[in-house]
Each structure stands twice: as structure tokens, then as C-alpha cells.
C-alpha positions as CSV (number, residue, x, y, z in Angstrom):
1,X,0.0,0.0,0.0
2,X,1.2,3.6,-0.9
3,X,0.7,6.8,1.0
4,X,1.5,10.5,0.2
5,X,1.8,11.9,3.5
6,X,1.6,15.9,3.2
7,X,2.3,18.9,5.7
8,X,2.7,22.3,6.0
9,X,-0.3,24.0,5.3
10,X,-2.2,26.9,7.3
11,X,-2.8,30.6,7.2
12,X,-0.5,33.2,6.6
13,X,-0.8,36.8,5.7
14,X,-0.4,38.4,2.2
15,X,3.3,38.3,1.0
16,X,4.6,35.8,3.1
17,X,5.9,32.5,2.8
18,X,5.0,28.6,3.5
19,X,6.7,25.3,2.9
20,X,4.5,22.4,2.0
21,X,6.0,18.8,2.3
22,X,5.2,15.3,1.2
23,X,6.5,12.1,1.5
24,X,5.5,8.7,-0.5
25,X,5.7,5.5,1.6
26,X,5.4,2.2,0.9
27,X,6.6,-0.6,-1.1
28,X,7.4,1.8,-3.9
29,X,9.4,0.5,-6.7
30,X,10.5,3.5,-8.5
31,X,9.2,7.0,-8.5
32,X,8.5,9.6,-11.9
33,X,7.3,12.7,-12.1
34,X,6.0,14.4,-8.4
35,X,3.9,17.2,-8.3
36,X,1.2,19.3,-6.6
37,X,-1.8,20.4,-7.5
38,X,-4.6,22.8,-6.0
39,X,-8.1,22.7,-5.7
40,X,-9.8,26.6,-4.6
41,X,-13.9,26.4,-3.8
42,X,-15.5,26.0,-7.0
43,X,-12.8,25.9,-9.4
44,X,-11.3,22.8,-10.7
45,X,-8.4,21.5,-9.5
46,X,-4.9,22.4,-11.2
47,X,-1.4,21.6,-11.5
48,X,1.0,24.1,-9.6
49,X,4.6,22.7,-10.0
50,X,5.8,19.4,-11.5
51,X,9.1,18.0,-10.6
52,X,10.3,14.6,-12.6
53,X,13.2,12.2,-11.6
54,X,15.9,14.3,-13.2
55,X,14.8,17.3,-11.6
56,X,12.8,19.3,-14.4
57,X,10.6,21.3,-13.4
58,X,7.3,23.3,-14.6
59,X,5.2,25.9,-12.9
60,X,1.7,27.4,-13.6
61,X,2.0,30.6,-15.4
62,X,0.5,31.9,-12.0
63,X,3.4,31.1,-9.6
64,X,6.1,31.3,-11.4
65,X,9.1,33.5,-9.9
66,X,7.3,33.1,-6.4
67,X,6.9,29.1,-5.9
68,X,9.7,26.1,-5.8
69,X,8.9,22.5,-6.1
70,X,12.4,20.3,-5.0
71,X,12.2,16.4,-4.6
72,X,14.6,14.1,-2.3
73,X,15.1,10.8,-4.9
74,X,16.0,8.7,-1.9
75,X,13.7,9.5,0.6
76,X,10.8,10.2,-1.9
77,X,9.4,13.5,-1.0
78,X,8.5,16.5,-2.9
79,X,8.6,19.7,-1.1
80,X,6.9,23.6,-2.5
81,X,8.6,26.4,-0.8
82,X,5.7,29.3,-1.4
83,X,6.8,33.1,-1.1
84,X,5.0,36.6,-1.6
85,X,1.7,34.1,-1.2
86,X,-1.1,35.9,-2.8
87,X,-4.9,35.7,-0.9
88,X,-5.7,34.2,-4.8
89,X,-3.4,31.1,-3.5
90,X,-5.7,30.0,-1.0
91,X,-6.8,26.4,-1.7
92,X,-6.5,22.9,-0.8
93,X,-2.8,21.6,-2.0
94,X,-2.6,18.1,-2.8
95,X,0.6,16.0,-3.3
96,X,1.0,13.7,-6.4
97,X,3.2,11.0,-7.2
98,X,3.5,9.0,-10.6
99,X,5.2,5.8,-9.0
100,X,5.4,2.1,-9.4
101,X,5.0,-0.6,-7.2
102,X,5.2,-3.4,-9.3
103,X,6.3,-2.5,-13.3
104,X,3.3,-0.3,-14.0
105,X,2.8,3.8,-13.8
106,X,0.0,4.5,-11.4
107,X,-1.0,8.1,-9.9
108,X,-0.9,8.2,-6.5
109,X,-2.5,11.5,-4.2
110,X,-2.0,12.9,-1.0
111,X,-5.3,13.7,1.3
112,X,-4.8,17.4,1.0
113,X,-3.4,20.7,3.0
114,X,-5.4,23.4,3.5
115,X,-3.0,26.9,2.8
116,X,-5.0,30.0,3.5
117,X,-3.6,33.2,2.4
118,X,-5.3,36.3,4.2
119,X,-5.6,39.8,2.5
């Protein structure tokens, strides 16, 4: 069984900064791509920063300049170090993991962090 583990969240004010962590257990065969993804009330979820096993990296137009997604290959976390936070950031953060247990690709997801950014 495989679990994204996630921490980090909570509520800051306007311009400053949170770290978000997560950390896949589990009889885990090989991780890809890690990522994290955020879901606002009534909007549909979306990708924030992608990180793959040789360390490229993509952000949401949004973010860019102001988040950082950085993995750990042998301990198999992903972490999202979040500055200048915007009150248009608030949302549930999830964790996501494209991993293997045995030799096929599955997605796995985290249960979700709530980050609140007050005006």
C-alpha cells in the first residue's frame, strides 16, 4: 500500500511565505514525475509545480518567480517552498506521485493541505 503523506499548510498573511511537504511510503518501486496540484472552492483542481526524476521542473504561469517545487530521490518527498503568497493562492494543496509498485505507472494522491492566504 502507498501513501502521500503531506504537511505544511495553514494561514499566513499576504506576502509571506510557506513550505509544503510530502513524503510517499510504501513498497514503492520507482518513483517519476511528483507534483502538486490545488483545488480553490468551485474551481477545478490544477497543477501548480511538477518536478520529474531528473529534476525538471514546470510551474503554472500563475506562480512562477514566487513558488519552488524540489524532490529528495532517496527519501521520496516532494517539497513547495511558497513566497510573496497571494490571498488568490488560498486552496486545498494536494501531493501527487506518478510511481510504481510493481512494473506499471500508477498516480498516487495525497489527502490534501489546506493553505490560506489572508488579504
Amino acid at each position: 500500500q502507498v501513501q502521500l503523506v503531506e504537511s505544511g499548510g495553514g494561514l499566513v498573511q499576504a506576502g509571506r511565505s510557506l513550505r509544503l511537504s510530502c513524503a510517499a511510503s510504501g513498497s514503492i518501486r520507482s518513483v517519476n514525475a511528483m507534483a502538486w496540484y490545488r483545488q480553490a472552492p468551485g474551481k477545478q483542481r490544477e497543477l501548480v509545480a511538477r518536478i520529474t526524476n531528473s529534476g525538471i521542473t514546470n510551474y503554472v504561469d500563475s506562480v512562477k518567480g514566487r513558488f519552488t517545487i524540489s524532490r529528495d530521490n532517496a527519501k521520496n518527498t516532494v517539497s513547495l517552498q511558497m513566497n510573496s503568497l497571494k490571498p488568490e493562492d488560498t486552496a486545498i494543496y494536494y501531493c501527487n506521485a506518478l510511481l510504481s509498485v510493481s512494473y506499471a505507472l500508477n498516480n498516487y494522491w495525497g489527502q490534501g493541505t489546506q493553505v490560506t492566504v489572508s488579504s
